[in-house]
Gaussian input, Z-matrix of N, CA and C with variables (Angstrom, degrees):
# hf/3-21g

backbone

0 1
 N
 C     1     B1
 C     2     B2     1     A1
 N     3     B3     2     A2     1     D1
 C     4     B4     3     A3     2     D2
 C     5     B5     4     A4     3     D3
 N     6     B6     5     A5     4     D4
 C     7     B7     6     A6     5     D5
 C     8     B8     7     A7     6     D6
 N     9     B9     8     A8     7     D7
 C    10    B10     9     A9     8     D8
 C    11    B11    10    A10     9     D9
 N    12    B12    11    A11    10    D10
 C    13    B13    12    A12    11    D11
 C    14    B14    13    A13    12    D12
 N    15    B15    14    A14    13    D13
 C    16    B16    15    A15    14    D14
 C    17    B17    16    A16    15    D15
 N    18    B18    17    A17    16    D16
 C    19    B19    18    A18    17    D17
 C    20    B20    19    A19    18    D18
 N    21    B21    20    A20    19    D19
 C    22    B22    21    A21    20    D20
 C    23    B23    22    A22    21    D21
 N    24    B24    23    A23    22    D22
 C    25    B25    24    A24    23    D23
 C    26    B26    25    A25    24    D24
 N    27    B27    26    A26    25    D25
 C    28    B28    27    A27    26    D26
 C    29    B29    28    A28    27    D27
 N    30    B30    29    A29    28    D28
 C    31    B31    30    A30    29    D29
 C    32    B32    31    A31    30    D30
 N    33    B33    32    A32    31    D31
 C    34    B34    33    A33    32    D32
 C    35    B35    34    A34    33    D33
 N    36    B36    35    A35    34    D34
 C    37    B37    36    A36    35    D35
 C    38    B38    37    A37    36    D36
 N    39    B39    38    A38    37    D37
 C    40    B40    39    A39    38    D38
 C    41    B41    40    A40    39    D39
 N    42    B42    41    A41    40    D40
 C    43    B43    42    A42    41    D41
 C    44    B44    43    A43    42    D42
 N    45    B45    44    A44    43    D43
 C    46    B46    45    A45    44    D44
 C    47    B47    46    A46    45    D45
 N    48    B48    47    A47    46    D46
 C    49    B49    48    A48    47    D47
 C    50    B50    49    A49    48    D48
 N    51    B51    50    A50    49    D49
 C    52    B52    51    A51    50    D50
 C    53    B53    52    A52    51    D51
 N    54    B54    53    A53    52    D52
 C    55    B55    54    A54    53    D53
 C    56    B56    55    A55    54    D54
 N    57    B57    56    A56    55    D55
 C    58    B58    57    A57    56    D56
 C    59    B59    58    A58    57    D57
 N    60    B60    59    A59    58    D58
 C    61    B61    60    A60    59    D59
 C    62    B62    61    A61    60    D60
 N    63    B63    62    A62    61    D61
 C    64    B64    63    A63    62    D62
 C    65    B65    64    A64    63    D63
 N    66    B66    65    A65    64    D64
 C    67    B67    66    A66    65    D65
 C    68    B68    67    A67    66    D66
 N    69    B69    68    A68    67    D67
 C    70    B70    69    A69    68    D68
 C    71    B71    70    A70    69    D69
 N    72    B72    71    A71    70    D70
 C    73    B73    72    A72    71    D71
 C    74    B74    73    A73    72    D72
 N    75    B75    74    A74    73    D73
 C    76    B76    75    A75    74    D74
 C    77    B77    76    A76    75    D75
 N    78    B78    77    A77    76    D76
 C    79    B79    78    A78    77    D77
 C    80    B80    79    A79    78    D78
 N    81    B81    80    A80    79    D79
 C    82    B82    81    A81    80    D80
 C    83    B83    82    A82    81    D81
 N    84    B84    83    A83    82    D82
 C    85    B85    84    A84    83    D83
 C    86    B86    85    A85    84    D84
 N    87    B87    86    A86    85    D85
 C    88    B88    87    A87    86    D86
 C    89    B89    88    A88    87    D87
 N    90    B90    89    A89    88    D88
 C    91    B91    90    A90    89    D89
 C    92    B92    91    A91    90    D90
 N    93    B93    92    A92    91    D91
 C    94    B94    93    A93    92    D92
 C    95    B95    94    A94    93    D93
 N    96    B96    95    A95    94    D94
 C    97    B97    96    A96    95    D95
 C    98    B98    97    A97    96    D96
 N    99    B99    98    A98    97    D97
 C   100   B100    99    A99    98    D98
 C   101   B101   100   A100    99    D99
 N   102   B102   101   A101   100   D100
 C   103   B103   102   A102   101   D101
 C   104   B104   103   A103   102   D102
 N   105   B105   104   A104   103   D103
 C   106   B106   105   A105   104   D104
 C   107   B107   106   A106   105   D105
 N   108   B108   107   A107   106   D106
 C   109   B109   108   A108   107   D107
 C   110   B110   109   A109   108   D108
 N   111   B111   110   A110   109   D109
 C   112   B112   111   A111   110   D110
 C   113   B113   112   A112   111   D111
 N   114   B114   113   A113   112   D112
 C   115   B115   114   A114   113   D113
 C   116   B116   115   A115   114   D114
 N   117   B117   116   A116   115   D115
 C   118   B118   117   A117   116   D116
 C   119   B119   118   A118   117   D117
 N   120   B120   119   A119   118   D118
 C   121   B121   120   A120   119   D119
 C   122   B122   121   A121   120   D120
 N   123   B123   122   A122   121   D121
 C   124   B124   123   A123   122   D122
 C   125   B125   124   A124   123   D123
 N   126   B126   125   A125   124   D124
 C   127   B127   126   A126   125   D125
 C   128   B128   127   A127   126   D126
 N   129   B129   128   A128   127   D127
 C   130   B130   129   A129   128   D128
 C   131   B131   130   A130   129   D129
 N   132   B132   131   A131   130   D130
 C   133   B133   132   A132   131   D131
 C   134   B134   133   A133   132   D132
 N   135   B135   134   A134   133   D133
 C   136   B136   135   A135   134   D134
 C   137   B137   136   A136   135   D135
 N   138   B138   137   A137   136   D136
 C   139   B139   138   A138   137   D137
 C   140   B140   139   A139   138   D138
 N   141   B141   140   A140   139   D139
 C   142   B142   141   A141   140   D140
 C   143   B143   142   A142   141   D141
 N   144   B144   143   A143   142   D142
 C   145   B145   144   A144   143   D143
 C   146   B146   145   A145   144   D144
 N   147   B147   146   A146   145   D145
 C   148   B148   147   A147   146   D146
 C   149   B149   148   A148   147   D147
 N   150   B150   149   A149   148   D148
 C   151   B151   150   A150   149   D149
 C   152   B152   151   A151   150   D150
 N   153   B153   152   A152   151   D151
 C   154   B154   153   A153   152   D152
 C   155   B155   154   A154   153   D153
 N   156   B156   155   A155   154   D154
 C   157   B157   156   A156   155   D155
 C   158   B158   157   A157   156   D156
 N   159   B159   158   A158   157   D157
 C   160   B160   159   A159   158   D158
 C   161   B161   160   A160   159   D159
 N   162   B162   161   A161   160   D160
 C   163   B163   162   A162   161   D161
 C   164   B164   163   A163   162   D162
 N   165   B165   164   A164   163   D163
 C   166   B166   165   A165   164   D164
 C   167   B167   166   A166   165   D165
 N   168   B168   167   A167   166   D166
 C   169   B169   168   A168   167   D167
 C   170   B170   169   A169   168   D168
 N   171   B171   170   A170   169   D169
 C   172   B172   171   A171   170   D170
 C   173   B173   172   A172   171   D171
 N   174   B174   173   A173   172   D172
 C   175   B175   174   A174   173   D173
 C   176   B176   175   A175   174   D174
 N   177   B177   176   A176   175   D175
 C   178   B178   177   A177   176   D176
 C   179   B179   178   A178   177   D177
 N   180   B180   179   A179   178   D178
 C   181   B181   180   A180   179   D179
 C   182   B182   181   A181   180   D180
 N   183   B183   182   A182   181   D181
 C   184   B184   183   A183   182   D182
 C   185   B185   184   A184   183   D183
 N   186   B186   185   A185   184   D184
 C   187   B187   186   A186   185   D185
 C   188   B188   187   A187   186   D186
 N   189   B189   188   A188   187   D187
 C   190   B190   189   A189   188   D188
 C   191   B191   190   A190   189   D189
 N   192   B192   191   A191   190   D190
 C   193   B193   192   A192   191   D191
 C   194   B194   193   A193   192   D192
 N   195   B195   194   A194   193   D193
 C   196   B196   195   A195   194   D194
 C   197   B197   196   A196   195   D195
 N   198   B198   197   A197   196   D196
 C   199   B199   198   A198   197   D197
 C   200   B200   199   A199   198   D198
 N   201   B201   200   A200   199   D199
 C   202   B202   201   A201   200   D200
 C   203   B203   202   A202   201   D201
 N   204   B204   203   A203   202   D202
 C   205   B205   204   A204   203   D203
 C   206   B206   205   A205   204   D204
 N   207   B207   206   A206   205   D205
 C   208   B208   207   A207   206   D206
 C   209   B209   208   A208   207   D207
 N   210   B210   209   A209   208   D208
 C   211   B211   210   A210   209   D209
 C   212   B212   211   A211   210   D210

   B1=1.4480
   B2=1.5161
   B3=1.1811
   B4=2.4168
   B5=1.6015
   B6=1.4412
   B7=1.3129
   B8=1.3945
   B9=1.1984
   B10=1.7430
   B11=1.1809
   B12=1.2635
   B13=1.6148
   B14=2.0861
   B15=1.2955
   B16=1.4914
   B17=1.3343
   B18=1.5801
   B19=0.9706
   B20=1.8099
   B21=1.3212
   B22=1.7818
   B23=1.0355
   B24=0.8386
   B25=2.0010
   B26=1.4669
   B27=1.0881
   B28=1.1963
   B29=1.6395
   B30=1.3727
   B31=1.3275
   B32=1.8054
   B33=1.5837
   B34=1.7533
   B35=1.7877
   B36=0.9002
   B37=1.0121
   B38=1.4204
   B39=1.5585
   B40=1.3288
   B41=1.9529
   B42=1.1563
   B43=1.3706
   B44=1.4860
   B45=0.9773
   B46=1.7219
   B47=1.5334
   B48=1.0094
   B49=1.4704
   B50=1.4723
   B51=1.1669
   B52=1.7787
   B53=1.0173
   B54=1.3966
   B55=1.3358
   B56=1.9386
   B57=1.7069
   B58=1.4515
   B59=1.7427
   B60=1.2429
   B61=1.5119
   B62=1.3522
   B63=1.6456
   B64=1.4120
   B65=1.5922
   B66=1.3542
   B67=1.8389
   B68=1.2939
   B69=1.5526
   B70=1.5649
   B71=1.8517
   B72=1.1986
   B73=1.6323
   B74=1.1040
   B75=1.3388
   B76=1.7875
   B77=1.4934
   B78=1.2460
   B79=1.5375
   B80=1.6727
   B81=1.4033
   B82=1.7064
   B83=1.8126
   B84=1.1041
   B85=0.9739
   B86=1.6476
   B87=1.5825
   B88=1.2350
   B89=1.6121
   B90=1.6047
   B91=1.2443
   B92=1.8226
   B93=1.3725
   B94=1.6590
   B95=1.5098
   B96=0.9029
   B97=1.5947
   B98=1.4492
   B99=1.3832
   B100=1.4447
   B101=1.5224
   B102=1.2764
   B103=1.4024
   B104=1.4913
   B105=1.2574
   B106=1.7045
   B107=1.3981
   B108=1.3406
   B109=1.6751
   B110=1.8458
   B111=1.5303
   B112=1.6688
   B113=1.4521
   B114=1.2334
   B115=1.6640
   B116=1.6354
   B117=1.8971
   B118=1.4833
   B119=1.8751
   B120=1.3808
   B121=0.8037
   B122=1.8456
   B123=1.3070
   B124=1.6169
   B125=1.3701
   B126=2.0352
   B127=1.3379
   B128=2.0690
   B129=1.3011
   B130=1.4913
   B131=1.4465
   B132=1.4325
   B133=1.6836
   B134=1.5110
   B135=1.3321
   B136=1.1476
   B137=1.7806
   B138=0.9182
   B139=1.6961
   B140=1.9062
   B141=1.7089
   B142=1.5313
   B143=1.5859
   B144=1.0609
   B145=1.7077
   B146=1.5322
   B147=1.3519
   B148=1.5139
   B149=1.8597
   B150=1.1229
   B151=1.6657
   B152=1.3622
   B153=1.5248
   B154=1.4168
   B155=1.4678
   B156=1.5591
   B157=1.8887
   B158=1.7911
   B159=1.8787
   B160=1.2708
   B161=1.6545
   B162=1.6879
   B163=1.4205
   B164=1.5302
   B165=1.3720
   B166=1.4209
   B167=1.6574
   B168=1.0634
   B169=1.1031
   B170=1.4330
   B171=1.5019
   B172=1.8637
   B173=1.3954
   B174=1.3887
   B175=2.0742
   B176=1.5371
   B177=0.9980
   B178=1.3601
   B179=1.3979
   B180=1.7013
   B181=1.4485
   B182=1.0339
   B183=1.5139
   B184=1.2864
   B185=1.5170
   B186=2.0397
   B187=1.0633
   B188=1.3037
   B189=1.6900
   B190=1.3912
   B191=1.3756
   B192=1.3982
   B193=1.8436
   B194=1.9831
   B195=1.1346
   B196=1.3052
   B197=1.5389
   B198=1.3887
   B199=1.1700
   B200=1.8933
   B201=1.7006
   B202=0.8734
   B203=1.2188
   B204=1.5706
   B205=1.3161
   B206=1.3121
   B207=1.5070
   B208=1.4828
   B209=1.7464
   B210=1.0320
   B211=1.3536
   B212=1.5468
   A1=110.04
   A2=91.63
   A3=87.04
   A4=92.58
   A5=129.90
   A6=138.15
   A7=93.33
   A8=152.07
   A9=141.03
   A10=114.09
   A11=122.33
   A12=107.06
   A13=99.83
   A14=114.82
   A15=110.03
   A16=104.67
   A17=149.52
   A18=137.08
   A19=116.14
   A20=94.25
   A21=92.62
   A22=112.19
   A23=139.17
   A24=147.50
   A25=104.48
   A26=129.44
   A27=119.51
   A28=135.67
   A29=88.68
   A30=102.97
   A31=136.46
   A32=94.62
   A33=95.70
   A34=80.90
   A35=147.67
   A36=157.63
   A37=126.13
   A38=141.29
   A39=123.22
   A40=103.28
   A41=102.63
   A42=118.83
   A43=94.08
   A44=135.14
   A45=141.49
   A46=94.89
   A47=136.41
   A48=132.40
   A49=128.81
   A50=90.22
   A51=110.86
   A52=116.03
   A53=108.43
   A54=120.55
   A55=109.92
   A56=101.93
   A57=104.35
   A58=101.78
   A59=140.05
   A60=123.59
   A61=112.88
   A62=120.50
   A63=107.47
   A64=111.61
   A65=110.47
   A66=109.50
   A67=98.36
   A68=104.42
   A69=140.94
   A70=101.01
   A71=109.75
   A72=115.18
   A73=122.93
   A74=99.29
   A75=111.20
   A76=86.13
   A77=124.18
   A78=121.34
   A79=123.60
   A80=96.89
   A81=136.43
   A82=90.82
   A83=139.74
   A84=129.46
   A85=135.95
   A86=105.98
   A87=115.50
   A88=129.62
   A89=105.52
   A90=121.81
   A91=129.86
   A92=89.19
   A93=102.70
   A94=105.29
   A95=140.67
   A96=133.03
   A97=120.63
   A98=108.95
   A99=127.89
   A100=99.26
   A101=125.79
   A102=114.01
   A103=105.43
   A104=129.58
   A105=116.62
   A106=117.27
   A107=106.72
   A108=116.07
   A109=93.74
   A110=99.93
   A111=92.71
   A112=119.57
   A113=102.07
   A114=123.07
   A115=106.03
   A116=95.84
   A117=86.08
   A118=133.65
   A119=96.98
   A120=96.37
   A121=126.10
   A122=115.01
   A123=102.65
   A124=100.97
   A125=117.49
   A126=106.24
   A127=74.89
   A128=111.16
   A129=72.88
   A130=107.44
   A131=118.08
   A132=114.25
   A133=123.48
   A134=125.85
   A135=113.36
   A136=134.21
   A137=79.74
   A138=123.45
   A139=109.59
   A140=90.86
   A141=105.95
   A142=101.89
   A143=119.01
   A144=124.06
   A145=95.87
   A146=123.15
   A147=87.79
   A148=104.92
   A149=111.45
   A150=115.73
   A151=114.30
   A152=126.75
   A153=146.26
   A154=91.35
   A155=120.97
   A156=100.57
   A157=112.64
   A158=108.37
   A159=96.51
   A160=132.93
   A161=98.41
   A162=86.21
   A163=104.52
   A164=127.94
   A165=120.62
   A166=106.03
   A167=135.18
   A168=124.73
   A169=110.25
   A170=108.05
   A171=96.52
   A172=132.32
   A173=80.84
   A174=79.83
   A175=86.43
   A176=151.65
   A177=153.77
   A178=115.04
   A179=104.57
   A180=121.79
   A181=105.92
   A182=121.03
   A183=122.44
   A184=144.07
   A185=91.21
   A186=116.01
   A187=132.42
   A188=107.17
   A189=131.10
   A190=96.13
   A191=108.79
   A192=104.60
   A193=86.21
   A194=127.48
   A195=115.15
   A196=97.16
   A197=124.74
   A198=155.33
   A199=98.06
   A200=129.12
   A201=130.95
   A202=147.28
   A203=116.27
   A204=112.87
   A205=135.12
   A206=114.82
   A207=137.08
   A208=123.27
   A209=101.10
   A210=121.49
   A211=108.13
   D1=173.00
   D2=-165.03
   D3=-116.57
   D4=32.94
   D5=167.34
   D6=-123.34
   D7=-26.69
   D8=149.95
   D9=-66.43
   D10=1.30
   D11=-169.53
   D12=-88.20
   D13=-15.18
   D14=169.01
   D15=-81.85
   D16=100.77
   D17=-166.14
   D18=-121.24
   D19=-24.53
   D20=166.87
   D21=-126.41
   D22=76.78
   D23=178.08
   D24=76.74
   D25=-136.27
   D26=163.71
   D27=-107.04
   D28=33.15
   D29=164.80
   D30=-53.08
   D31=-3.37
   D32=175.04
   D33=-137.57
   D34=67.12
   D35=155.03
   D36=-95.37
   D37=86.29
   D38=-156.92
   D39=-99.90
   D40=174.07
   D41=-170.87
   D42=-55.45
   D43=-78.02
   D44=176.83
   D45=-18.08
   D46=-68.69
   D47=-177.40
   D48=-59.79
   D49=-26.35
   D50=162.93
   D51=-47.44
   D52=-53.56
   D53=-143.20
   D54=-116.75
   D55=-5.02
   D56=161.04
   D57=-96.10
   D58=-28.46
   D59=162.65
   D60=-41.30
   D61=-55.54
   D62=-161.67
   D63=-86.16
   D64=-26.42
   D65=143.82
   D66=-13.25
   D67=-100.59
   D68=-156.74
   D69=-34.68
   D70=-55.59
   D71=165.18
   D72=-28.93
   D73=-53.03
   D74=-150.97
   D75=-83.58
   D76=-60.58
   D77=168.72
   D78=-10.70
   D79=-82.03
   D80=165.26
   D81=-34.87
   D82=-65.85
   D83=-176.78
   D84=-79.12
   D85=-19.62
   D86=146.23
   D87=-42.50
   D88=-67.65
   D89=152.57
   D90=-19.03
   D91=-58.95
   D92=179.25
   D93=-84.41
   D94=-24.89
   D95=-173.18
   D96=-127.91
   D97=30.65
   D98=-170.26
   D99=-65.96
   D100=-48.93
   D101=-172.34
   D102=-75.75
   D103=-54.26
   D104=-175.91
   D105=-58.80
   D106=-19.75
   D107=-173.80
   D108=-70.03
   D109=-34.79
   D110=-172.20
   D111=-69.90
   D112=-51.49
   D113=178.18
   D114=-31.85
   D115=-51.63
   D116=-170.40
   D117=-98.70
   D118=-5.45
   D119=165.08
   D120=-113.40
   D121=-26.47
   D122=173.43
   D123=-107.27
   D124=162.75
   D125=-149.69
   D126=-133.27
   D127=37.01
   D128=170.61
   D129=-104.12
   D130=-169.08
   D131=-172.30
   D132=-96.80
   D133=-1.25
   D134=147.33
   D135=-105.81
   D136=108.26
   D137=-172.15
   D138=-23.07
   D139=-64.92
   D140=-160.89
   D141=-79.54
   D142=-21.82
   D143=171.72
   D144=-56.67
   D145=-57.91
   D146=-157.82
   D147=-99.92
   D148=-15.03
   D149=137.67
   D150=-10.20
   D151=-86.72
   D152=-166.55
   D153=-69.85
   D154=-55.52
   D155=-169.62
   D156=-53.41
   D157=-43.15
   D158=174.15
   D159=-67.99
   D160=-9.45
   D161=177.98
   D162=-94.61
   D163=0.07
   D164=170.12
   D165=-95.90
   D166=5.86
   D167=150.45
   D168=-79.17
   D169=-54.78
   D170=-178.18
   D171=-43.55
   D172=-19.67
   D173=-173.88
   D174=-113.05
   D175=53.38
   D176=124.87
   D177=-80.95
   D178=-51.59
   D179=175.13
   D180=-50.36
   D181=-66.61
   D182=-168.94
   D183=-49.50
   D184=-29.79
   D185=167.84
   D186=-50.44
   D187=-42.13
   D188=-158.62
   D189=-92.17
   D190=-44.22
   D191=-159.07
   D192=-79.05
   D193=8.71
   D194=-164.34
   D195=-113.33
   D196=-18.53
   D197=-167.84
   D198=-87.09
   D199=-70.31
   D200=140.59
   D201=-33.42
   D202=-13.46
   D203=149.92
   D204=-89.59
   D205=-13.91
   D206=163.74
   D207=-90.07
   D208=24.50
   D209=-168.19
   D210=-130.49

C-alpha cells in the first residue's frame, strides 16, 4: 500500500512530497480563511467575488499538492 511506504519518520520521504503537503496546506487554508484573507488584504467592495476566487484557488491548490503526494 502507498500509506506504508513512509515507514520510519520521514526517512523515505522525497522532496516532491514535501512540497505537495505544503501545497495541500496552503490550499486547505485558503479554503478556511477565505473571508478574513479578503477583508485584509483586497479593498474593493464586493466582498463575495473575491471570497469565491480565493476559495477556487484553494481547492485547485489542494487538488494538485494532493495529486503530488500520490504521485
Amino acid at each position: 500500500m502507498y500509506i506504508l511506504r513512509i515507514t520510519k519518520g520521514c526517512g523515505n520521504m522525497n522532496i516532491i512530497d514535501f512540497l505537495g503537503i505544503v501545497i495541500l496546506m496552503c490550499g486547505v487554508i485558503l479554503i478556511y480563511d477565505a473571508r478574513p484573507i479578503t477583508k485584509k488584504v483586497f479593498s474593493f467592495g464586493d466582498q463575495n467575488d473575491g471570497v469565491l476566487g480565493l476559495k477556487i484557488t484553494g481547492f485547485v491548490l489542494s487538488v494538485i499538492g494532493g495529486l503530488l503526494v500520490l504521485i
